[in-house]
C-alpha positions, 0 to 999 in steps of 0.5 A: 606292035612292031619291035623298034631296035632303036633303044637297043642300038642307043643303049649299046653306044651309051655303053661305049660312051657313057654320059658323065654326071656329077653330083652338083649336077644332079642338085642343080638340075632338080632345084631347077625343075617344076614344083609338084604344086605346079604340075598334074598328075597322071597314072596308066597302066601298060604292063610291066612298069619297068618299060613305060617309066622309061618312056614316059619319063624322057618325054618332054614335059614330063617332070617326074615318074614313079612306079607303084600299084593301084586299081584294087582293093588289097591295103598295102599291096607289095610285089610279092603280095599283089593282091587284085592290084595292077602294076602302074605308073604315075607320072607327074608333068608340065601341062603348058608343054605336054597335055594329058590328051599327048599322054593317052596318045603315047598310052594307047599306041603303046598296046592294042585297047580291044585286047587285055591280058588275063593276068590282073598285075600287067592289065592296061588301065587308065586312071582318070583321077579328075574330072577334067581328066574323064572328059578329056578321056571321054572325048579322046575315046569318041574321036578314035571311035572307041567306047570306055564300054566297048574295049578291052583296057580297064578305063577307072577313077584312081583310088589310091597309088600305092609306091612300089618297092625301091628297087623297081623305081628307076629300074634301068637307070639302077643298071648305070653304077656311075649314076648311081653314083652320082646320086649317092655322092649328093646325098640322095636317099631312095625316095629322093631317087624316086622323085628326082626330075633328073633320075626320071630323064635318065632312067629314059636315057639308061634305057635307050630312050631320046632324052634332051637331059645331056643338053639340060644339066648345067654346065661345070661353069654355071653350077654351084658346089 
C-alpha cells in the first residue's frame, strides 16, 4: 500500500491552526451522540492500533472506538504481558449510515489478506461477533474471490475484549495538550475519554484524518453551561 502524505500535510496546518475547543462543547456533542444501545459493534484487527483508532474513528457514522486485546486465551492480558492476544480495535457505529460490509472494505484495503505478520500482537484479524456478521463476512469474502481458509488474515468468532491500557486509547488525540484540556476542564475521567463520541472524531482529527467534527460540535450560541 502506497504511503499517502495527506495525513501528514493535514496534521502540519492544524498545528499552524489549531481547532478551538471548549469543555461545554465536548458535553454537548456527547449528550448528542448515538446510545451504545442503539449502535452495533465491531472488533478488527490491522497492526498496531494506534493508526486504525484514528481512522476508523473519523469515518462518518462511527460513533465511538476503543483499543484493547483479544483473540487469546491469556485472563487479562496487559501491554507488557500480552500473551497470545493480538492488539484490536473495536468500534461501536450507526448501522443506517455506515454498514459492517463499508467497515471490512476499509479493513481490508487497509493490509494485504494473503499475507500475516509472524508477530501474534500485530496480526490482522477479523472478529465476526454475530451471526449476521459471519454471513456478511462470508458473502464479503465470496465476492472479492477469497476464502476464510484460504487467506492469510485470521478470520474468529470474538470471545472477549479486553480494554488497553489508558494511555494507548485516544493515542494521537493525547498529543493535542489544548484538547486534553478541554477534556479535563469538563470533567472527563479516562474511561469517560475513551468512550466519548467526540474524542473518537478527534483522535481521527489529531491524526490528520478528514473529520466533519469542526462543522459538528455546537456552536457558542446553541450550547449550554
Amino acid at each position: 500500500m502506497r504511503w499517502d502524505p495527506r495525513p501528514a500535510l493535514r496534521r502540519l496546518s492544524r498545528l499552524v491552526v489549531p481547532m478551538t475547543l471548549t469543555q461545554t462543547q465536548i458535553r454537548e456533542y456527547d449528550r448528542r451522540a448515538m446510545d451504545s444501545a442503539e449502535t452495533a459493534t465491531a472488533t478488527f484487527g490491522i497492526g498496531c492500533f494506534w493508526g486504525p483508532d484514528a481512522q476508523f474513528g473519523a469515518m462518518d457514522g462511527v460513533v465511538r472506538t476503543r483499543v484493547g486485546y483479544a483473540g487469546g486465551t491469556k485472563h487479562e492480558p496487559t501491554y507488557h504481558d500480552l500473551g497470545d492476544h493480538t492488539e484490536v480495535f473495536q468500534v461501536e457505529f450507526n448501522p443506517d449510515t455506515v454498514t459492517y460490509r463499508k467497515l471490512l472494505n476499509h479493513v481490508f484495503n487497509s493490509h494485504t489478506p494473503q499475507n500475516q505478520t509472524r508477530k501474534t500482537q500485530y496480526q490482522n484479524i477479523v472478529f465476526a461477533a454475530t451471526k449476521d456478521q459471519r454471513a456478511v463476512l462470508d458473502d464479503f469474502l465470496t465476492v472479492h474471490g477469497l476464502t476464510a481458509d484460504g487467506i492469510g488474515t485470521r478470520i474468529e468468532q470474538l470471545s472477549r475484549f479486553y480494554p488497553a491500557e489508558d494511555y494507548h486509547q485516544k493515542y494521537n488525540l493525547r498529543s493535542v495538550s489544548s484538547f486534553m484540556d478541554a477534556f479535563e476542564a469538563a470533567g472527563y475521567s479516562d474511561d469517560a475519554l475513551r468512550e466519548s463520541p467526540i474524542a473518537a472524531k478527534l483522535n481521527g482529527y489529531a491524526a490528520g484524518h478528514d473529520v466533519a467534527v469542526a462543522e459538528d460540535v455546537s456552536t457558542p450560541g446553541r450550547e449550554t453551561p
